[in-house]
C-alpha positions in Angstrom: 36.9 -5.1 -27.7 34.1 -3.0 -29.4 31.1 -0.5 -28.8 28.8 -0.7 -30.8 26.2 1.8 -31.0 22.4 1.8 -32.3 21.7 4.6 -34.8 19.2 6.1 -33.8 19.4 6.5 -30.2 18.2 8.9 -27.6 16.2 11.9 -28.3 13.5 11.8 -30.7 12.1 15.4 -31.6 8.9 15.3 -29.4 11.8 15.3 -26.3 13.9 17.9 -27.7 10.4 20.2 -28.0 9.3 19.3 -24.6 13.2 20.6 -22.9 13.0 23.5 -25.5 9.9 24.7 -23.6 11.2 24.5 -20.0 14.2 26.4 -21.6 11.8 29.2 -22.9 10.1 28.6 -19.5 13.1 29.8 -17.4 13.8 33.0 -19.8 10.6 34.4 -18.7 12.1 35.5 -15.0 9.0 33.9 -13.1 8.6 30.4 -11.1 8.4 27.6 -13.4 6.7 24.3 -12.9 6.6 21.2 -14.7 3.1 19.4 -14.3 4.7 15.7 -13.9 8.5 14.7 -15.0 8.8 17.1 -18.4 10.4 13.5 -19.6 11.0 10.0 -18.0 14.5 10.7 -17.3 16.5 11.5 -14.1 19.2 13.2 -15.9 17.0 15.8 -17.2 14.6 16.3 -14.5 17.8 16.8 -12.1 19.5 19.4 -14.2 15.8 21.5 -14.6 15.6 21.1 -10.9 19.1 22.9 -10.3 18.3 25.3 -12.2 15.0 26.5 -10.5 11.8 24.3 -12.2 9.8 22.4 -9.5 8.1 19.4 -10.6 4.2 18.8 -9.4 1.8 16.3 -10.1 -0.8 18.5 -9.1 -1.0 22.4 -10.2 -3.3 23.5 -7.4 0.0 23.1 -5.7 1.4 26.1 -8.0 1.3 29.6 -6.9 -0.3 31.9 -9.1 1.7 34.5 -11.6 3.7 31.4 -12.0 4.7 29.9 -15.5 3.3 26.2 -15.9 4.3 23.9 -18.4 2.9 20.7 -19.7 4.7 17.9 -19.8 5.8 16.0 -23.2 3.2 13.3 -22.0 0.3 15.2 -22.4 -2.5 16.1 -20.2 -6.5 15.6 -19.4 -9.0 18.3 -21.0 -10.0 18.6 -17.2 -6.7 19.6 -16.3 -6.0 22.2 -19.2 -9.3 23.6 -18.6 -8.0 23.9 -14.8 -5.2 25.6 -15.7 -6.9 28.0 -18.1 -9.1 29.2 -15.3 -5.9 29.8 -12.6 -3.9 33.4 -12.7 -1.0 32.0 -14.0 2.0 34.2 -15.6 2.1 31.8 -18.7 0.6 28.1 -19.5 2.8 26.2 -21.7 1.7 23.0 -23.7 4.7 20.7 -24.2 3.2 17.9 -25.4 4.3 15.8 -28.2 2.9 16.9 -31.4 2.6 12.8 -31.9 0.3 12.7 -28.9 -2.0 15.6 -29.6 -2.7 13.8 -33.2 -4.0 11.1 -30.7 -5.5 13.5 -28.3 -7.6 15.1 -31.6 -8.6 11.0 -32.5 -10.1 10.4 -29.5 -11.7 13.5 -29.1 -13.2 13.1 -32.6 -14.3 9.2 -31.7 -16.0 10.4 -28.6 -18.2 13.3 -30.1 -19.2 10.8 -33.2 -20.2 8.2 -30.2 -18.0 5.5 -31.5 -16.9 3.5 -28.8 -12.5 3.1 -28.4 -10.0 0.4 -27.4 -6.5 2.2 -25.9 -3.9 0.1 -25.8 -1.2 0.8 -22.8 -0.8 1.0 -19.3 -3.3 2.8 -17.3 -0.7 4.4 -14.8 1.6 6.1 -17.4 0.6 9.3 -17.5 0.4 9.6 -21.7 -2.5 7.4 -21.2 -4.3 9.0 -18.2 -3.6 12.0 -20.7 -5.7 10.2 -23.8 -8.1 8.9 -21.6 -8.7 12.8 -21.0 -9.8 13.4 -24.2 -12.7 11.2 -24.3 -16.5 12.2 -23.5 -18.9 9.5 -22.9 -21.9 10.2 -25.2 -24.9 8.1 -26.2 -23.5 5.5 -24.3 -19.8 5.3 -25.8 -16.9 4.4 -23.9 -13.2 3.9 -23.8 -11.8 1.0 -22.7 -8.0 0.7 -22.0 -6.5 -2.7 -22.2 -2.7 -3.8 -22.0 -2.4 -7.5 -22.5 -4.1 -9.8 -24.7 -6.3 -11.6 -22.3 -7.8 -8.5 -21.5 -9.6 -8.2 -24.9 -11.8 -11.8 -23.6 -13.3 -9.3 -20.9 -14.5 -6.4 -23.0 -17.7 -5.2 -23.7 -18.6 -2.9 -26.5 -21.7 -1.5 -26.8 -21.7 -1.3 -30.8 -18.9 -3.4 -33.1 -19.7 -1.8 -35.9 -18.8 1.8 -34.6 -15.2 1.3 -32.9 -11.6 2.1 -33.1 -8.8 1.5 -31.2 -5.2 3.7 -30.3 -2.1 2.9 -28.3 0.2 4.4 -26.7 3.0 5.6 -28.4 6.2 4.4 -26.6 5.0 0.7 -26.2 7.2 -2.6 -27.4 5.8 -3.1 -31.2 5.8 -7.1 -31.1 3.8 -7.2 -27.9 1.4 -4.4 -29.6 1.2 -6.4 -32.7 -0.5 -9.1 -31.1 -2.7 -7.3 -29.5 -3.8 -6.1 -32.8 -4.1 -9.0 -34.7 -5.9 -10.4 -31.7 -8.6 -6.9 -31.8 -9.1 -7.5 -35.5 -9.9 -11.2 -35.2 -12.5 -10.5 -32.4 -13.7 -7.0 -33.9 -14.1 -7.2 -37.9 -15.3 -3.6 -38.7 -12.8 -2.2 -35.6 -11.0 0.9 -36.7 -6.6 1.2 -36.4 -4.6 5.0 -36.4 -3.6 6.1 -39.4 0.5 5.9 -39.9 0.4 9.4 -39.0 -0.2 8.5 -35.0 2.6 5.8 -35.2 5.2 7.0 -33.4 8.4 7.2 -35.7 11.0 7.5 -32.6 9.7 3.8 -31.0 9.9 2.1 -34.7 12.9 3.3 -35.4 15.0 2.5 -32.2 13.2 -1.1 -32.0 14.1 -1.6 -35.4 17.6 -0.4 -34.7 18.3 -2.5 -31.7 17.5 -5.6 -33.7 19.9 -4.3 -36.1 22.5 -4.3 -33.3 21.5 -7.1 -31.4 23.2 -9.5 -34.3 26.9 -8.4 -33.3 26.6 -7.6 -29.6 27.8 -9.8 -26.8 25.6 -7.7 -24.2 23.3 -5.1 -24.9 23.0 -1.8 -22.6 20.1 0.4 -22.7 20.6 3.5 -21.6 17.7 5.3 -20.1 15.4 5.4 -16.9 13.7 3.0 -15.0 10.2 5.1 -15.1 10.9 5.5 -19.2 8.7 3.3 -20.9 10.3 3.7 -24.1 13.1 2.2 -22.4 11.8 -0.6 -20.6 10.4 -1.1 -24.2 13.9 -1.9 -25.6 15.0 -3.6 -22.7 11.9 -5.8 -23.2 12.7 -6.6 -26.8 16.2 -6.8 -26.4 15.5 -9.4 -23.7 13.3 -11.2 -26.4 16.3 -11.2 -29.0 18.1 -13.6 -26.6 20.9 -11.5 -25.6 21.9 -10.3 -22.4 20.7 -7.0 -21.4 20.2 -4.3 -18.9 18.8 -1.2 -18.6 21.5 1.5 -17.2 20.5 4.7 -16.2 23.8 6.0 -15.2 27.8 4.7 -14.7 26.8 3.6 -11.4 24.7 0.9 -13.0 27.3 -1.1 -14.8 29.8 -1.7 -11.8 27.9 -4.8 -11.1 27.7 -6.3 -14.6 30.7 -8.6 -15.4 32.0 -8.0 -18.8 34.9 -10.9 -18.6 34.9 -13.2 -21.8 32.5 -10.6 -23.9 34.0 -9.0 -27.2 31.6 -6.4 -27.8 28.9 -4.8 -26.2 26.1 -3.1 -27.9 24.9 0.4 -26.5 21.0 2.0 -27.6 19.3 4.7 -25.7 15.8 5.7 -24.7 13.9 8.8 -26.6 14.0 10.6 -23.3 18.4 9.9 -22.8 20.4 12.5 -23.6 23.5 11.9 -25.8 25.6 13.5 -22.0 24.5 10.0 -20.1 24.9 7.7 -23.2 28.6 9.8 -23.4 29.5 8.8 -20.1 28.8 5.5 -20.5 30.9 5.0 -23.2 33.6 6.5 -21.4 33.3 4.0 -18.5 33.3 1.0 -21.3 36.6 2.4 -22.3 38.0 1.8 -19.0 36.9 -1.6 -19.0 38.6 -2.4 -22.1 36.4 -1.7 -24.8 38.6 1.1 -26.8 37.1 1.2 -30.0 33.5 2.6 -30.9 31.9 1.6 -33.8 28.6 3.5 -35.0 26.4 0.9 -36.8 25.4 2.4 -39.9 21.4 2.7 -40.7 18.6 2.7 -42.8 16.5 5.4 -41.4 17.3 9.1 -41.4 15.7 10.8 -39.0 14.4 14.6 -40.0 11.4 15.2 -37.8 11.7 18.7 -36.0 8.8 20.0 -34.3 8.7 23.6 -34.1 8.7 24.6 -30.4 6.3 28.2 -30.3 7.0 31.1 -28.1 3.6 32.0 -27.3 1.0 31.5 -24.1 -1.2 28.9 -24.9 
């Protein structure tokens, strides 16, 4: 019986950047904290926390001479200004070069009064994040939807001077509607540039289809609060093939296996390869002794240099 695994998988670069910085973080010898989960995942947020980092969604809970880091998400101008203006050791910004491109759109649409569509979910905290950015002025606004039938309610102030964003871990089909359907309603409306796309998402949805054609089962491997993840599990789900999200070995004792052949393995942006490892391990013991790395299309080279300097 066979593994097959999704190439690419787990971390994308923006990750790998954001757990550089908590890494720099603990060199410098002083409390650390992590506004918010550094990244959706309980492996990494548990192995920061034995080391020392405390994780806050609020820094006026953070003593002062104390190092504070951003997480990958991204966070409100209110709250950076907040933090600027608190006697803190060092301020870190960890957030994904991918999102500030985003954070610098909607700053730019809100200071040119064009009013803006952002598609995602309100609670996730990349969103909260964008919604940060944005200045009312002349009358503008931003407007957050996350379903289609929520474009019937909106009401935009001027047509002819409007863009939209997203955020950047959402499933692509369900976001492709959603565009069509702004485009149909809103001519003139404005998309981001290719540059805002985040590569990570397209490649690991496009991926997954790729392994979705030889597996029996599919397992995702990442966290319930990762929407990346529940992004995959969503699409996966869509292919018609059996699937769960697994966020450690404990997951999979209660998914039966008997009568499958293969089963096809993909990770989250925020998994690292040591959770996707044990899983595979415990797939062995099942009976599924070989591992087969699906070959791809995409090579992925994005690095993002991770400075050493007080923001």
């Amino acid at each position: 019986m066979k593994i097959f695994l999704a190439n690419p998988r787990g971390f994308c670069a923006g990750v790998r950047r954001a757990i550089d910085y908590v890494n720099f973080a603990l060199d410098l010898r002083r409390p650390v904290y992590v506004k918010h989960e550094i990244v959706h995942n309980t492996h990494v947020v548990e192995d920061f926390r034995n080391r020392g980092v405390t994780f806050v969604e609020d820094i006026s809970d953070i003593p002062d001479r104390s190092v504070l880091v951003f997480s990958a998400h991204g966070v409100s101008k209110s709250i950076f200004l907040e933090a600027k203006n608190r006697d803190f050791s060092s301020v870190l910004d960890a957030t994904c070069p991918l999102v500030k491109k985003i954070h610098h759109r909607i700053h730019r649409a809100s200071r040119n009064s064009q009013d803006v569509i952002l598609i995602g979910d309100p609670k996730h905290p990349e969103v909260q994040g964008t919604l940060g950015q944005y200045e009312e002025n002349n009358g503008s606004e931003i407007h957050v939807i996350n379903s289609l039938h929520e474009i019937d309610r909106l009401k935009i102030r001027n047509t002819e001077n409007l863009i939209f964003s997203m955020q950047t871990t959402l499933w692509m089909d369900s976001t492709k509607k959603i565009v069509q359907k702004l485009f149909s309603k809103f001519p003139k409306i404005l998309g981001p540039s290719s540059e805002e796309i985040c590569y990570a998402t397209r490649n690991r949805q496009e991926a997954l289809r790729n392994l979705s054609e030889r597996s029996d089962i599919i397992l995702v491997v990442g966290s319930k609060n990762s929407s990346n993840s529940n992004s995959l599990l969503q699409l996966s789900n869509g292919l018609g093939v059996r699937s769960y999200l697994i966020d450690s070995v404990e997951d999979i004792e209660n998914i039966s296996f008997d009568q499958l052949s293969s089963v096809g393995l993909t990770a989250g942006a925020s998994t690292p390869s040591s959770a996707i490892s044990e899983i595979i391990k415990r797939l062995k013991v099942v009976g599924f002794d070989e591992v087969q790395e699906i070959p791809t299309s995409v090579e992925e080279r994005t690095i993002f240099r991770s400075p050493r300097f007080r923001v």
